[in-house]
N, C-alpha and C positions, 0 to 999 in steps of 0.2 A: 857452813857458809853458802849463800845462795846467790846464785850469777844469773844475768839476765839475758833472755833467748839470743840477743845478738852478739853473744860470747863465746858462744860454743864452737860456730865455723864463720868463717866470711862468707856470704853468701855471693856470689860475684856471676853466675852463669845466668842462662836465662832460664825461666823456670819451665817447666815441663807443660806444653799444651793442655793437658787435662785438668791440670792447674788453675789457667788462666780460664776456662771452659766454667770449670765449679765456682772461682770469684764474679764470673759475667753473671751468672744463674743466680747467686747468690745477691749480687746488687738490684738484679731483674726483678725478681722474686720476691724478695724478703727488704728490699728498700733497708740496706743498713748503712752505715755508716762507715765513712772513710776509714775510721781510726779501726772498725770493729774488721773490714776487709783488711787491714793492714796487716792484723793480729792474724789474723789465718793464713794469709800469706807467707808472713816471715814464720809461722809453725810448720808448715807445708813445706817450706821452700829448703829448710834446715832437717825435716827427714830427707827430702826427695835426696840434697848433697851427701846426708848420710849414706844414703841406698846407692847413689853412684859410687861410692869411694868400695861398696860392697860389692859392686857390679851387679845390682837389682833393681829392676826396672819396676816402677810406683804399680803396675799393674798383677805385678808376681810377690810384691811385699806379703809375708804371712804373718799370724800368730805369731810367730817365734822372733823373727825379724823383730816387729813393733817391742817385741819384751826385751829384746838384745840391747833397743834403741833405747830403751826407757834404762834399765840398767846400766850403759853407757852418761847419761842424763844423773843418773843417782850416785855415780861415782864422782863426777863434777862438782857436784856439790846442788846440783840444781833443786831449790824448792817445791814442795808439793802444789804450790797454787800455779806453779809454773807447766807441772808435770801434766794436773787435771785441766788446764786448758789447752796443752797439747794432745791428750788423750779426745776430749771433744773435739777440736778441730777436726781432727783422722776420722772420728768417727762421723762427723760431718760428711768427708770429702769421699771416706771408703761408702757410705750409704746412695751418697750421689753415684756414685761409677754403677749400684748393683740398679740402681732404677733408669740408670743409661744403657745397662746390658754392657759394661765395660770389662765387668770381673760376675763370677758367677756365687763368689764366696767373698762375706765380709770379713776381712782378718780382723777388725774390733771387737766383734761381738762377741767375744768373751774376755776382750781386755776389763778388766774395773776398775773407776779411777782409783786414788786415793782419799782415805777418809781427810775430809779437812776440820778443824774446831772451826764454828759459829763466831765469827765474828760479830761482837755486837757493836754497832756504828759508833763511833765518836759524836756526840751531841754536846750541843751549849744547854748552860743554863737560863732560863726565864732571864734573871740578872744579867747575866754576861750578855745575851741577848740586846737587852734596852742598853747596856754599855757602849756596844757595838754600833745600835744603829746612833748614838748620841752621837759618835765623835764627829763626826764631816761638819764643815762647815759652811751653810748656805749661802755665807760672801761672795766665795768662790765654784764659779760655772763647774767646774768638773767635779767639786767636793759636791755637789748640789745634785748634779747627774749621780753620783755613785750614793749618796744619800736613797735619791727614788728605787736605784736599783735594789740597794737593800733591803728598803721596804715594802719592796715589790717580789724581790726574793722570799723574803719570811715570809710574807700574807700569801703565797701562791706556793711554794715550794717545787718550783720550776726547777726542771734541768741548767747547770749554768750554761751550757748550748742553748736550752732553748728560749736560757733569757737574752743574754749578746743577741740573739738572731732575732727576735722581736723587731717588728713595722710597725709603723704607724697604724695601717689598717689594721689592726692583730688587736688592738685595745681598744677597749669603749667607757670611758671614762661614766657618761652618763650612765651606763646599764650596768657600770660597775665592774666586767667582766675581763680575761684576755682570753682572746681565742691560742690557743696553742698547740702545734705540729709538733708533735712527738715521736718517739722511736718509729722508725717503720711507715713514717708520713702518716701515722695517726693523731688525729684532731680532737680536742676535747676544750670544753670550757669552762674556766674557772674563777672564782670570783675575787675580787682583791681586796675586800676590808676598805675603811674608811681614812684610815690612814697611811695606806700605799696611797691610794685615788688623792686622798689632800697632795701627799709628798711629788705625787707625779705632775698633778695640775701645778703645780708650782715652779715644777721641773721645766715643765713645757713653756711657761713664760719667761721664767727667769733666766733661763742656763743654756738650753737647747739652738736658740739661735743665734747664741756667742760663739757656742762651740762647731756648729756648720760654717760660720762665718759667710753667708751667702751659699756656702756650697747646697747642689737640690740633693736628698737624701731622704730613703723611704724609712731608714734606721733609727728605729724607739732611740737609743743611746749610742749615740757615734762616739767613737774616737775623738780623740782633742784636733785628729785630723780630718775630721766627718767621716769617716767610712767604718764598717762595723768594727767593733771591738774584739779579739780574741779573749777565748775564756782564762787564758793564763794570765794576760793584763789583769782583769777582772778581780783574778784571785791576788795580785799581787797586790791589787790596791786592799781587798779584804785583810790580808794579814800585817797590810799598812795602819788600817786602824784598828785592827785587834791588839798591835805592838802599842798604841798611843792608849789602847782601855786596860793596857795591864792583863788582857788573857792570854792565859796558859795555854789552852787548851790548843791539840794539833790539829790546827785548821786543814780541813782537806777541799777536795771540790763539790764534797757534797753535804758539809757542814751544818750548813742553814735549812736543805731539803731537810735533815735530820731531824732537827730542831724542830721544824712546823708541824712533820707526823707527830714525833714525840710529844710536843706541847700540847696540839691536839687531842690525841689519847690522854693523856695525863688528864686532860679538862672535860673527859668522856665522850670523843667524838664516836663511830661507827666505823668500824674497820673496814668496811667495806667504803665507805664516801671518804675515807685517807685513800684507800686503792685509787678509785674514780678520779681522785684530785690529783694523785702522784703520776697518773698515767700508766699504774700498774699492771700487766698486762692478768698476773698469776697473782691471786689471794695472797699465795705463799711468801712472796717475793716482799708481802707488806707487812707478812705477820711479826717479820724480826725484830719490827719497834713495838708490837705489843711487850717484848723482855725488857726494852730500854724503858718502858711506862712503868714495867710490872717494877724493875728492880730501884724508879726512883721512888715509889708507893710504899715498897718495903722501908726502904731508907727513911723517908719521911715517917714512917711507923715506928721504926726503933729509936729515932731521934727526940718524938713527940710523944710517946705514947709512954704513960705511965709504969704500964708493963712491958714497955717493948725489949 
């Protein structure tokens, strides 16, 4: 049974200055993201109360300590995916302290995470797809907004951050393209197909300034109350009309990104111009949908194929 890092202690003191030093560094530096500082935080903050309750101070933690902690962790019941991102964070935070001159020895470096199995993404089908973006209805201003963004989700395969967060100045309907701010305040641009651009220009007349209602707003897709939209709204309304097309399948938040590598590959794109589009930083990080193409290729083989 696997329990979720905020389970293990209450975290309730203030966290340890070197702590806060390595999060500054790390939003400086590395431009990451709220939720991703958050995560390192509450990993950090839940040894360092470990190491208090041991009477060890984050700068004397050794080898042994880190293994005492993780075995403690394994007794709990706590998950491997849970383990291998607290093994990265430490190793994060102990590699900062040795290029601070903080400590003189990394106690990680010879931890190793956990083997994890390869997850392969959850994706829709081509079908379930046209299902999906069928159901909204263009009557209604908000049904018409979440329409465009669908269609703008599949044809780009944007982060669902990076799509709620979209401006006005961000898309060029004429040139066809959206500028997009990715991980790390990286910019790339992507092109949106011909039926996103219909669905969006239609958006823009029809819906968009019902739903500002006068209000001024630089936001592609506002709120029913004009201000941006959270991506959890977003999804709620996705699983709203997945429930009204009849699919099964377990919608996550990154469902549709899925779906457009995949599709793509399936219909022989370039692994490399999927990487370019997805905003991928590492080849590697793209190649997991080459499986999700290989094993619908297979299946289509055995299905179709005489011998298969």
């Amino acid at each position: 049974m696997s329990q979720s890092d905020n389970n293990i202690v209450p975290v309730q003191h203030k966290s340890d200055p070197l702590i806060e030093l390595f999060l500054d560094d790390l939003w400086s530096s590395r431009g990451l993201s709220s939720n991703t500082l958050s995560a390192y935080r509450t990993d950090l903050c839940h040894f360092e109360h470990y190491l208090i309750k041991s009477g060890i101070a984050l700068c004397d933690a050794t080898q042994g300590t880190i293994r005492d902690y993780l075995d403690v962790r394994f007794e709990k019941g706590f998950a491997r995916t849970s383990s291998a991102r607290l093994i990265s964070s430490l190793r994060r935070f102990y590699g900062f302290l040795v290029i601070q001159n903080r400590i003189e020895v990394d106690p990680t470096a010879q931890i190793k995470s956990p083997q994890l199995a390869r997850k392969l993404p959850d994706s829709l089908s081509e079908a379930d797809v046209d299902s999906l973006l069928s159901e909204p209805n263009l009557d209604d201003p908000i049904e018409c907004r979440d329409k465009a963004m669908l269609e703008l989700l599949y044809a780009t395969g944007l982060r669902v951050t990076e799509l709620v967060s979209l401006t006005m100045e961000q898309i060029s309907l004429r040139q066809g393209v959206v500028r997009v701010v990715g991980k790390g305040g990286k910019e790339r641009l992507v092109p949106l197909g011909e039926m996103a651009i219909s669905e969006v220009e239609s958006y823009l007349v029809a819906a968009r300034g019902e739903l500002l209602k006068q209000k001024m707003s630089d936001v592609l897709f506002p709120s029913k109350r004009g201000s941006m939209m959270t991506r959890q709204t977003f999804w709620h309304r996705i699983k709203h009309y997945a429930l009204r097309a009849g699919i099964s399948t377990d919608l996550s938040p990154h469902t549709l990104r899925h779906a457009f590598a995949t599709h793509l590959l399936n219909h022989g794109a370039d692994l490399r111009v999927v990487q370019l589009l997805l905003g991928h930083s590492d080849l590697s990080t793209t190649q997991i949908y080459t499986h999700v193409a290989k094993a619908r290729l297979s299946q289509l083989h055995s299905e179709h194929h005489p011998r298969g």
